[in-house]
Structures are given as C-alpha cells and as structure tokens.
N, C-alpha and C positions, 0 to 999 in steps of 0.2 A: 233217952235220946243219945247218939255214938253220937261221939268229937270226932273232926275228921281238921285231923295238920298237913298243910299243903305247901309245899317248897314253890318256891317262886324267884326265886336264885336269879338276877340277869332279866327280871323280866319286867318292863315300867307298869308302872297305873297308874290309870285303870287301862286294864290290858288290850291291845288289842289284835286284829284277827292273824296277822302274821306270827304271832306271841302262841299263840294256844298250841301248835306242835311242839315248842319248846316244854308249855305247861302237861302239855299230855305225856312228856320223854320224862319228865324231871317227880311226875306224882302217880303215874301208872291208874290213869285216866282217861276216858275217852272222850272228846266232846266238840257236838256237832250244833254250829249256828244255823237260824232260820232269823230272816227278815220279813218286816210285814207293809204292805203296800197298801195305802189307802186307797179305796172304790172311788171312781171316777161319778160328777155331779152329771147328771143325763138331761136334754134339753127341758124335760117336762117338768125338772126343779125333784125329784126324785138321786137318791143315791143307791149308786152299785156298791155290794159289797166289797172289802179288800179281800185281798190275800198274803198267802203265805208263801214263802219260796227260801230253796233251800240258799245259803252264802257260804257255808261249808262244811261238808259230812265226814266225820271220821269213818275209814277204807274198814275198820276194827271195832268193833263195839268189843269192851274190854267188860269186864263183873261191873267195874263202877263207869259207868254209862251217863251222861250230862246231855240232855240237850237244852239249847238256852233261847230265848228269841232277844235280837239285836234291835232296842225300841233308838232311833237316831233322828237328830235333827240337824239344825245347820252348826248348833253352839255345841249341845252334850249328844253322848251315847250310853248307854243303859244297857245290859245284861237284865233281864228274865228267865227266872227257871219255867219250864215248859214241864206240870207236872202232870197233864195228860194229852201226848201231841195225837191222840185218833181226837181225839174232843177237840182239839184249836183247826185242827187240819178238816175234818168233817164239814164244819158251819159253812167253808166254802162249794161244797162239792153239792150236799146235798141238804134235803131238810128230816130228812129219815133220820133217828137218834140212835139207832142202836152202833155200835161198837163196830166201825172194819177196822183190819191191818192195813196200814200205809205204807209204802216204799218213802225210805229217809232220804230219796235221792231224785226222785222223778215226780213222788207224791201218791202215786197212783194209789186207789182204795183197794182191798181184797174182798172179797163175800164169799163166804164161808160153808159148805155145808155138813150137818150133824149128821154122823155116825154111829157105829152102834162103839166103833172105839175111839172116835175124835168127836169135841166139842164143834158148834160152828165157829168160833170163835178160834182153837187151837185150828182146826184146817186153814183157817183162811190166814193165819200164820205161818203156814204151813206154805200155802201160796205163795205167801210174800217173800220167803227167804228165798224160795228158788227163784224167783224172778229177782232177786234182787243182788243174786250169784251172777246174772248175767248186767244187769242195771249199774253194778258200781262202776265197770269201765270208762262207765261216759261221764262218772260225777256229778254233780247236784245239775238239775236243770230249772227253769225257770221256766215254761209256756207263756206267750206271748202270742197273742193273734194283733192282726190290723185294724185301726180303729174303723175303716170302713169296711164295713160287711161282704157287701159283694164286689168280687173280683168283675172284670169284663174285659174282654179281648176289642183292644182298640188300635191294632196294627193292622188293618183291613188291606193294606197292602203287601203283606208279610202270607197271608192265605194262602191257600189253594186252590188254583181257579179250576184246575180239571181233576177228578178223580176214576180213574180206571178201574177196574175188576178183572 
C-alpha cells in the first residue's frame, strides 16, 4: 500500500469547498465534489430515487485525480471517496449494469461501440473526452425539471386571433 503526505498549510478542518483549489495548488492533486439529493416521497407512499449532481469539477484532471461525494446535513458534513463514479452515477439513469463513460460535469452517460481496434468501453471514453472538450465551459450542472409535469399556455389573451398565409 503507497503513503501519500499531503500539505495542508493555511487550510482549516475539515476542509471546506472554497479550500480545495488551495489543496489542489499546495499537493498537485485534482479533485472534484458531487452531492447527493434525496428522491422525493410520491403521493402513492412510493419513493423516487436520488441523485447525483456535480458542486464542483476540477477544469484538470491531473495523474492523481479524487473525486469525493459531499454527504451534509444541517449540523456535520462528510467527504466520501467515489471509488467507482459510472457505478454511483448509472443507478440514476438507468437500470442496465454495464459500464458507460460519464461527463464529470453535465453527467451525461456515453455508449460505446467495439471495434476491431477499440473496446466498447475505450470508444465510449473516447466519446466522452471530446464532448467534454466542449462541456467544461459551462461547469458542473445540475438538471432540474418542474415539479409539475405538464406546462399549459394560460395567457388566452396573449394569442393569435388571425393567422394568414
């Protein structure tokens, strides 16, 4: 098992999320938080899954690469190591087991297809970096829909009363 000594110079604890660019400058480390949301209780006494969503992605994945999940409540907050994020991030998406590439920043899954010189697993890696060359701009997102499903246009006076051709 490698020991790993990690400078922390100036930094309180237990650390938090404004503190980790510091710790990332100070230990030539990268490391990127996800939070996790508990699934909403549905009128029929059934519960929706949580999820997962990014709080903040290092622009750098550097050799030693961290990502952590930030488990918090009203009193403490906990660090998690995340030691396989297709496995945590997947249980939301789908119920299919095998193995996609995620985007560290939007989420998105990749699927992958085998060739005769890439795995499906290296393609859809392969997917992911290049989308995610253009994804880091906008930094971690969070998807959010409304708790009411269907939208409906109720500005009836706002319309069109004639339309021409």
């Amino acid at each position: 098992m490698r020991t790993l000594t990690l400078n922390v110079q100036g930094i309180d604890m237990p650390m938090k999320l404004k503190d980790i660019p510091r710790f990332e400058r100070q230990n030539d480390i990268s490391v990127s938080v996800y939070a996790w949301e508990e699934g909403k209780k549905e009128e029929d006494g059934s519960q929706e899954l949580g999820f997962v969503y990014p709080l903040r992605v290092s622009k750098e994945v550097k050799p030693q690469h961290v990502n952590l999940l930030l488990i918090a409540n009203d009193e403490t907050s906990h660090y998690c190591w995340i030691k396989n994020f297709s496995r945590l991030v997947s249980a939301q998406y789908s119920r299919h087991h095998g193995e996609l590439a995620y985007c560290r920043f939007c989420l998105h899954g990749f699927h992958g297809v085998a060739t005769d010189t890439t795995s499906r697993l290296e393609d859809a890696k392969n997917r992911r970096d290049k989308h995610e060359q253009e994804c880091y701009r906008h930094g971690g997102q969070k998807v959010s829909f409304p708790d009411e499903p269907i939208c409906e246009f109720t500005s009836i006076e706002k319309q069109v009363s004639r339309f021409y051709v």
